[in-house]
N, C-alpha and C positions, 0 to 999 in steps of 0.2 A: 506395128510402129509406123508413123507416119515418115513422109522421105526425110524433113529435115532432122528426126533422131537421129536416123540412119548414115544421115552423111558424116554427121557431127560426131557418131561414136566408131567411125570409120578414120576419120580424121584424126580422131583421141587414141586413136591405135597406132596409126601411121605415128604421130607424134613423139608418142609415150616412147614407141620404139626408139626413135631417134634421139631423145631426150637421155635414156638409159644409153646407149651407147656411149654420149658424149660424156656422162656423168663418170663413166667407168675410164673415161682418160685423162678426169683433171682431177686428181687426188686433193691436192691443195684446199680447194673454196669450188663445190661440185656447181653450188647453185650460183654463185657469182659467174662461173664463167660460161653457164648457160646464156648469160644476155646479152656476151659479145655479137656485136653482129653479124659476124660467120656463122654462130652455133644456133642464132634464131633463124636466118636464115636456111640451114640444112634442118633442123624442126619442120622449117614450116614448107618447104618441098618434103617430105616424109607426110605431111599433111594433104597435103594438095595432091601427090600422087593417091593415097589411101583414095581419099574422094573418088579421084579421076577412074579409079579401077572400079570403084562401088555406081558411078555411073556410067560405063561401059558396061557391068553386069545388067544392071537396069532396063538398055538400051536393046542389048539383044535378048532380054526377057530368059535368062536363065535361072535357073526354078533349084537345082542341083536335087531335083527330087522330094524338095520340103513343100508345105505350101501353110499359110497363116505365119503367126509368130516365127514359126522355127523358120519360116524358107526366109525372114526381113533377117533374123540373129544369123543365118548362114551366109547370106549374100554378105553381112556388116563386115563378119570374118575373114572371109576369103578376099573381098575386095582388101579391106585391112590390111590383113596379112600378107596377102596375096604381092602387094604393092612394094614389100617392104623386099622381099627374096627377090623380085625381078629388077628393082634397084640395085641391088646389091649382087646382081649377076653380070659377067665380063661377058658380052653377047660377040663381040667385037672388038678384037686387036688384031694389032700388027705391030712393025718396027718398023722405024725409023731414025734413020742414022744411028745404030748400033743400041738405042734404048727402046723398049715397048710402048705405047700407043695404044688408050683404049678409050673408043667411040662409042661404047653402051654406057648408059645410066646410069652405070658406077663409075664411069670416070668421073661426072660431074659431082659425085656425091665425094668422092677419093680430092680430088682438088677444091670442095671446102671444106673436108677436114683439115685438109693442110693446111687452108687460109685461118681457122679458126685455129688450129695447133700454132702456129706462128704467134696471133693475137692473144692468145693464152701463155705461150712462154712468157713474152715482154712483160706479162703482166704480173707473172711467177715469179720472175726473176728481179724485180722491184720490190718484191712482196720480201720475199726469200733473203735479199740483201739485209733488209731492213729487219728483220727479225734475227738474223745472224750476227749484226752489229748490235742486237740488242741484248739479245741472251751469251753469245759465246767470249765475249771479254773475261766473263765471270767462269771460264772453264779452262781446264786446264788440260790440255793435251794428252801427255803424257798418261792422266789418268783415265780421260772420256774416251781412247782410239779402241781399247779393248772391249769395255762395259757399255759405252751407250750405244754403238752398231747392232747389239745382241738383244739388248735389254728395249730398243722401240722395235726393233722386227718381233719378236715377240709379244710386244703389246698391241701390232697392229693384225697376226698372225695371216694377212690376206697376200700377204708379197710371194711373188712367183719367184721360181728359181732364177732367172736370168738377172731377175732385182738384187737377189741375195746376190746374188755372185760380181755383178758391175760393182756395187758396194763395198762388197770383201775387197777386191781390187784397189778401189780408191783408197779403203783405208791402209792396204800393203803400200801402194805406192807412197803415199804420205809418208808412212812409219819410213820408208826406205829414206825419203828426201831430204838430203840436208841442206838444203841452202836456205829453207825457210824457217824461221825459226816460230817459237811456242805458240806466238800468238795467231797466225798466218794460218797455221797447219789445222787450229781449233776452228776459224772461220770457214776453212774449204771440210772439215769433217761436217759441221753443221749442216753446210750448203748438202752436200751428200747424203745426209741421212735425211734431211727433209724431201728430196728429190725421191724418195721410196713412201717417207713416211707422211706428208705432207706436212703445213705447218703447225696445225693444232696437234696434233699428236705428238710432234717435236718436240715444241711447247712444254707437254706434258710430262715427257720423258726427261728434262733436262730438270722440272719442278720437281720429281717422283725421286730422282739420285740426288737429288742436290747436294752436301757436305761430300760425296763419295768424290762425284767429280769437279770436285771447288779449286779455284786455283789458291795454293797457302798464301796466307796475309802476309805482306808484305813486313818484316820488322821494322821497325822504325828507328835510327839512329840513336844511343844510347848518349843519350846527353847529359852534362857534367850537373851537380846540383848549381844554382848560384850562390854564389859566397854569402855567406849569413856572418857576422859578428853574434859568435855563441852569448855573449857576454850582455848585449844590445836584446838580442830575442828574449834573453831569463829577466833581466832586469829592469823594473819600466823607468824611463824617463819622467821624474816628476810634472806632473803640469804645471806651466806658467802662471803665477799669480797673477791677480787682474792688478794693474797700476793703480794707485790711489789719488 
């Protein structure tokens, strides 16, 4: 392979790593919030690193015992890969003023994910409003607290235990709270199960129960008939002859 495969599919490793990481933390919209700034950003260091190791390998002509094809696909890898572990390694801490401090590679990688985690709530939490104003008027509490927490973990069967259980919480507390009343409680359930399930799945799960957790129709005031002249309705009023 010639160098610029090499760098390129060194690069597409660094990348990919970093790319998959961040996907596996924004449930919501994976690919939308890959293109906030932070998250192209830490892609594109995971890139530039991958490189940087694959031309350091280069540099000091390290062979790892291959030689043709296989020593270019060994060097791709290890620079690659290589790049991604020593990021991702705390070489360097200490404490300061009673919190930890860390001066290797991961720190910087650790401080934009948090830039990019920040950038990604605001934009969750816009999103998440808006779909909860949209679907949960039409539900009804009392019936969705028990079935719909069960019925999208289930559907989405990937949630960890810590998820199940922050969840089961929210909805105990809820059920316990009384100062909010039906419709409140339906809006913070929503928000909560999208916050596991993301919004498409939510979505789905609220489409999939529908009549189960429907809020009852409202009856409508039983209004008197208007007075009718029985005598008037049966009888017709002759038609006016034309004047002559």
């Amino acid at each position: 392979m010639d160098a610029l495969t090499c760098y390129a599919l060194a690069s597409a490793i660094g990348g990919a790593v970093g790319a998959a990481e961040l996907a596996s933390r924004y449930r919501d919209d994976p690919g939308r919030s890959l293109i906030r700034p932070a998250a192209l950003l830490y892609v594109l260091i995971n890139c530039a690193a991958s490189a940087s190791a694959l031309a350091i390998i280069r540099i000091f002509g390290w062979t790892f015992g291959q030689t043709g094809q296989a020593q270019d696909l060994v060097r791709v890898l290890v620079g690659g890969l290589g790049a991604v572990a020593l990021f991702r390694t705390k070489l360097f801490a200490g404490s300061e003023r009673g919190s930890t401090v860390n001066w290797s590679p991961s720190g910087l990688l650790d401080r934009l994910l948090a830039i990019s985690d920040r950038q990604v709530d605001r934009a969750q939490a816009k999103r998440r409003s808006m779909i909860a104003k949209r679907m949960m008027p039409k539900v009804s509490f009392d019936k969705a607290y028990g079935v719909l927490p069960a019925f999208a973990l289930n559907l989405l069967e990937g949630a960890s235990k810590e998820e199940q259980q922050r969840l089961s919480a929210d909805v105990v507390a809820l059920v316990d709270d009384k100062t909010l009343d039906d419709a409140a409680k339906a809006m913070l359930l929503g928000v909560a199960v999208m916050r596991v399930t993301g919004v498409h799945l939510f979505v789905q799960a609220i489409d999939g129960l529908g009549p189960i957790i429907a809020n009852d129709p409202v009856p409508r005031p039983d209004r008197p008939p208007p007075e009718v002249d029985p005598v008037a309705a049966v009888v017709r009023q002759p038609a006016p002859r034309p004047s002559a």
